[in-house]
C-alpha positions as CSV (number, residue, x, y, z in Angstrom):
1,X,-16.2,-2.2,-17.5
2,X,-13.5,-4.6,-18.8
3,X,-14.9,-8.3,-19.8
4,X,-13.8,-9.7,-16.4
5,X,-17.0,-10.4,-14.9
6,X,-16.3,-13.9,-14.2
7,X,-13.3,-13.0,-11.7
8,X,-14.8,-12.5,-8.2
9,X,-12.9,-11.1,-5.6
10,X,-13.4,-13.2,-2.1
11,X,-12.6,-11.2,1.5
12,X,-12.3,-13.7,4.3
13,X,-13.2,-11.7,7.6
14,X,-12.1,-8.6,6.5
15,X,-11.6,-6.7,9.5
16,X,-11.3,-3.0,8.6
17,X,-14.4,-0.8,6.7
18,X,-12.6,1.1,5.4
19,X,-10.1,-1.4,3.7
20,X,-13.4,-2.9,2.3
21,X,-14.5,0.4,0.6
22,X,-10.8,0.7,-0.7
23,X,-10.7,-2.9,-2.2
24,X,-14.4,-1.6,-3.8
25,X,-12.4,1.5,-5.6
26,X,-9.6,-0.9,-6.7
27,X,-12.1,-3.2,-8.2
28,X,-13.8,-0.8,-10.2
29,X,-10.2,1.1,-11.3
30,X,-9.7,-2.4,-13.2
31,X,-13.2,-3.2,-14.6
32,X,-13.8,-5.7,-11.7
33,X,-17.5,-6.2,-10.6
34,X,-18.3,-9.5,-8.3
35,X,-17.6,-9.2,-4.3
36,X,-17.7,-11.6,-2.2
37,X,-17.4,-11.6,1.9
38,X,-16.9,-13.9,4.0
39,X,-18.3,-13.2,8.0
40,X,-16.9,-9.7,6.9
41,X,-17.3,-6.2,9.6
42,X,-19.5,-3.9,9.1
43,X,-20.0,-2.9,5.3
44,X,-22.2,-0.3,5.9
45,X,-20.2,1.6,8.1
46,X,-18.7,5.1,7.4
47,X,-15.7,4.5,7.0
48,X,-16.6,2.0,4.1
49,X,-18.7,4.7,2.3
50,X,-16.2,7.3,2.2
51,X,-13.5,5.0,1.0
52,X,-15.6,3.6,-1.6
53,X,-15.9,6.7,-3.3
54,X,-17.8,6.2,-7.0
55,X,-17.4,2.1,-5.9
56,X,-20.5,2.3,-3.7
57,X,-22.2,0.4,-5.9
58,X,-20.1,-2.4,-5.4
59,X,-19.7,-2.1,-2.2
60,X,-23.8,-2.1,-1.7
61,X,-24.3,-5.3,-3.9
62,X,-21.4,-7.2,-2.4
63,X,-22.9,-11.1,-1.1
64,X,-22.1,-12.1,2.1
65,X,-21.3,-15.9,3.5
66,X,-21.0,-17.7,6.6
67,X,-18.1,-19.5,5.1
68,X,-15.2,-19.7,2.4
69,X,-16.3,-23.4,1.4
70,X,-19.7,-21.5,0.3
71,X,-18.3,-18.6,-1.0
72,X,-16.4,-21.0,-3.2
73,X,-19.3,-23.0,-4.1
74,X,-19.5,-22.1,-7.6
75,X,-16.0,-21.5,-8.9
76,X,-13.7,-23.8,-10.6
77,X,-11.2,-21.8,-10.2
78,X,-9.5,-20.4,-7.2
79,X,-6.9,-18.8,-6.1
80,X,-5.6,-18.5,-2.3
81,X,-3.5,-15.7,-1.9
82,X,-0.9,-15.2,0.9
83,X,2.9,-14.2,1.9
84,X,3.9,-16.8,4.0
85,X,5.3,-20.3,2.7
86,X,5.5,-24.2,4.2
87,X,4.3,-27.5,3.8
88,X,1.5,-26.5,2.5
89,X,2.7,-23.5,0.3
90,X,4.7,-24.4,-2.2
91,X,4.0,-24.1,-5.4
92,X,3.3,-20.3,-5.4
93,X,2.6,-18.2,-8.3
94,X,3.1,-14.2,-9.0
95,X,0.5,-12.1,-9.7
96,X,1.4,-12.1,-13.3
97,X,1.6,-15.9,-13.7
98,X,-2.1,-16.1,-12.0
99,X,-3.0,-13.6,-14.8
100,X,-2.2,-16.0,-17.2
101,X,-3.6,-19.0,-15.8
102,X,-6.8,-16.8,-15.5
103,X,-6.5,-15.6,-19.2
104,X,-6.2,-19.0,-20.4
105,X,-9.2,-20.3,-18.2
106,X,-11.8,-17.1,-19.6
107,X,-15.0,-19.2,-20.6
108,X,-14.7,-22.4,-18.7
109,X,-16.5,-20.8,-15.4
110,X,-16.6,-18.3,-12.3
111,X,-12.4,-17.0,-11.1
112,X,-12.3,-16.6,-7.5
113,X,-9.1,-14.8,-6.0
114,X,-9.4,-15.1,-2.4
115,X,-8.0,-12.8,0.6
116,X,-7.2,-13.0,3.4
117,X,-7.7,-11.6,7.4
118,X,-5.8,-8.2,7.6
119,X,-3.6,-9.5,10.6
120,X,-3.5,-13.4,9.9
121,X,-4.2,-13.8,6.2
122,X,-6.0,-17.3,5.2
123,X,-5.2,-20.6,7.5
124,X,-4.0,-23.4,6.2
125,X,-7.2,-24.7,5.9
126,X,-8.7,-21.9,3.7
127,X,-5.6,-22.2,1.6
128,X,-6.5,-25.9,0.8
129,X,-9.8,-25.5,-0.2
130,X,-8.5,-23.0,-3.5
131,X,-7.2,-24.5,-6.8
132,X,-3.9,-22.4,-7.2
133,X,-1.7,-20.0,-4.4
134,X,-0.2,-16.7,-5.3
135,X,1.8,-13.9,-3.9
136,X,3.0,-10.5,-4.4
137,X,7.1,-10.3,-4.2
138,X,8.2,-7.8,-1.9
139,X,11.3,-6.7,0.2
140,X,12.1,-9.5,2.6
141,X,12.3,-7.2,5.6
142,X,8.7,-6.2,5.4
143,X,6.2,-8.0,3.1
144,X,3.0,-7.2,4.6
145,X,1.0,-5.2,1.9
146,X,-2.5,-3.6,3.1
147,X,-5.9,-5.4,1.9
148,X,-6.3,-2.9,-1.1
149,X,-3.5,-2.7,-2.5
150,X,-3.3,-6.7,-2.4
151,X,-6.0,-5.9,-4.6
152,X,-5.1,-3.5,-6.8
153,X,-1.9,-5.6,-7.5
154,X,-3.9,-9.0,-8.9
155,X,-6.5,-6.6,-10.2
156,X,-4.3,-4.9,-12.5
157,X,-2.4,-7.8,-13.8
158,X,-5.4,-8.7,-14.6
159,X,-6.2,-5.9,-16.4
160,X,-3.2,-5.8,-18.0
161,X,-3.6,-9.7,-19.4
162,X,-6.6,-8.7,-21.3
163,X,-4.8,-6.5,-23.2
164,X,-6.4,-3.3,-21.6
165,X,-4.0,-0.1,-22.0
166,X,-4.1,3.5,-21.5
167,X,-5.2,4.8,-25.0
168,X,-2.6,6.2,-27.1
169,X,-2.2,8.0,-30.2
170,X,-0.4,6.4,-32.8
171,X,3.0,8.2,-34.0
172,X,3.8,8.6,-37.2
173,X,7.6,9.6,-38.0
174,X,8.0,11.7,-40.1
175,X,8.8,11.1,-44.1
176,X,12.7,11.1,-45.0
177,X,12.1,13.9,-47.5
178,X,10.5,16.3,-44.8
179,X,13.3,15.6,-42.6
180,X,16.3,16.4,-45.4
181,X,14.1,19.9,-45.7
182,X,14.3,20.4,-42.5
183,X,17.9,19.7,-42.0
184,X,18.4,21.5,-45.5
185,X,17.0,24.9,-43.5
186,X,19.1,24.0,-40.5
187,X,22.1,24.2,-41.7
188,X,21.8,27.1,-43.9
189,X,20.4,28.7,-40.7
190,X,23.2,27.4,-38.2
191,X,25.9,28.8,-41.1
192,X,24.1,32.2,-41.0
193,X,24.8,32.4,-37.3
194,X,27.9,31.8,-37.7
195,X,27.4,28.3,-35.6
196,X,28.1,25.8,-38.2
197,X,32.6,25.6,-39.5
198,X,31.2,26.6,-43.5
199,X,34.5,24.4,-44.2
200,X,33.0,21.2,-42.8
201,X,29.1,22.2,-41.8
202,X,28.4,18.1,-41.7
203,X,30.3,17.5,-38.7
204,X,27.7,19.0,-36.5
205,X,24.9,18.3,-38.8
206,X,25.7,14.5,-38.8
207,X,24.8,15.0,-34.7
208,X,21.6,16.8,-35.0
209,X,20.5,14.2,-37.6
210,X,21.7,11.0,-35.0
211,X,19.4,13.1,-32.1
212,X,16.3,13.7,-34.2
213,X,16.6,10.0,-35.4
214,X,16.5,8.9,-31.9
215,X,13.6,11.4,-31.8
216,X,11.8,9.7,-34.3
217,X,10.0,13.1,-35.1
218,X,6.2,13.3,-36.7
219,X,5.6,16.2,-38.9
220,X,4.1,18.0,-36.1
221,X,7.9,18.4,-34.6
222,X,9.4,18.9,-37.6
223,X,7.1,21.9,-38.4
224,X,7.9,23.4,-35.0
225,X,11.5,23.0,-35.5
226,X,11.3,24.8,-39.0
227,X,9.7,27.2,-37.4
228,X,12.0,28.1,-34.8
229,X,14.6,27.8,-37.5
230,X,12.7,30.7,-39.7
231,X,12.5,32.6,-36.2
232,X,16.0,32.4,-36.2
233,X,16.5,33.6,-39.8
234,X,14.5,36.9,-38.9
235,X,16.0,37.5,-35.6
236,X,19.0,37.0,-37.2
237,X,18.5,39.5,-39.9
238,X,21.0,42.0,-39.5
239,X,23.9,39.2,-38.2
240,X,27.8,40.2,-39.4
241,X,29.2,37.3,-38.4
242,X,30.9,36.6,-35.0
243,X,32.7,39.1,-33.4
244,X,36.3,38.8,-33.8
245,X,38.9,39.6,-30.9
């Protein structure tokens, strides 16, 4: 669980229990723990269970209110999330740009990003009562993104703003001198069989060397390549040179 504790995710009326299990799942994907419903369906329906999957435990301890203004009670820091623009929605941010703003805020209280009605979204009035108003850009012919994945999206950049990646291994490129072996064995190799002009062998040697520097090769790579180059060598044994016609 990613150090995120503070950000609560607020449902207003959510109208679908199965979109609530869903938005559980999300929440957990990105280290996400606090829930929030406002007058929500039934939570302990089915169709939230199953959707849930190994979220239940969020979904189980979620805490329900009458109304946004109480949900909000104890957070700073909102956000009001929505699609639709006016008056009253104008200065919108992007998922990413919220990230930031949340980033910056981490210690100075409770985060609450708020969402709306499946069908309606947040009124005007339930817009108002959060700090800061985001969206999610999509194609202007159909913008409407399911509950969840409204989610996922802010949950992610979320994620992603504290610096939490997919574990990697670290490459290390190989040293200049293992390379020159290798492309010392290469060309002896690629002469052998008669693939390399012996009048002007670095021509085509200069292009293996520009697409294994590209390649960036570890040791690892350059191993397996010497050792389908000494393959090559024994298959090669009994080669008399390319058949003339």
């Amino acid at each position: 669980m990613t150090d995120q504790n503070t950000t609560t995710i607020v449902l207003v009326e959510p109208q679908n229990p199965g979109n609530v299990g869903m938005v559980c799942r999300a929440m957990k994907n990105m280290g996400l723990a606090g829930l929030r419903l406002v007058n929500p369906c039934r939570i302990d329906h089915p169709e939230a269970l199953k959707f849930a999957v190994a979220a239940r435990d969020l979904l189980e301890g979620a805490v329900i209110f009458p109304t946004l203004k109480e949900a909000l009670g104890d957070c700073p820091f909102s956000v009001a999330t929505t699609r639709r623009h006016g008056k009253y929605r104008q200065e919108i941010f992007t998922p990413m740009e919220i990230a930031a703003k949340i980033g910056a805020a981490k210690g100075a209280g409770r985060v609450a990003l708020v969402f709306g009605r499946e069908d309606s979204g947040l009124t005007t009035d339930e817009v108002a009562l959060c700090r800061w108003q985001a969206t999610i850009p999509t194609a202007s012919d159909f913008g409407s993104l399911n509950l969840a994945q409204a989610v996922l999206v802010f949950a992610y950049e979320l994620f992603r703003n504290q610096g939490e990646t997919f574990p990697r291994q670290k490459r290390v490129p190989a040293p200049s001198g293992e390379l020159e072996i290798l492309y010392d064995h290469m060309e002896q190799t690629l002469l052998r069989i008669g693939f390399l002009n012996p009048q002007n062998p670095d021509h085509i040697m200069r292009t293996f060397r520009r697409i294994f520097a590209r390649a960036a090769l570890d040791l690892r790579e350059v191993s397996v390549l010497r050792g389908l180059m000494a393959q090559i060598d024994w298959a090669a044994a009994g080669f008399k040179g390319k058949k003339r016609t």
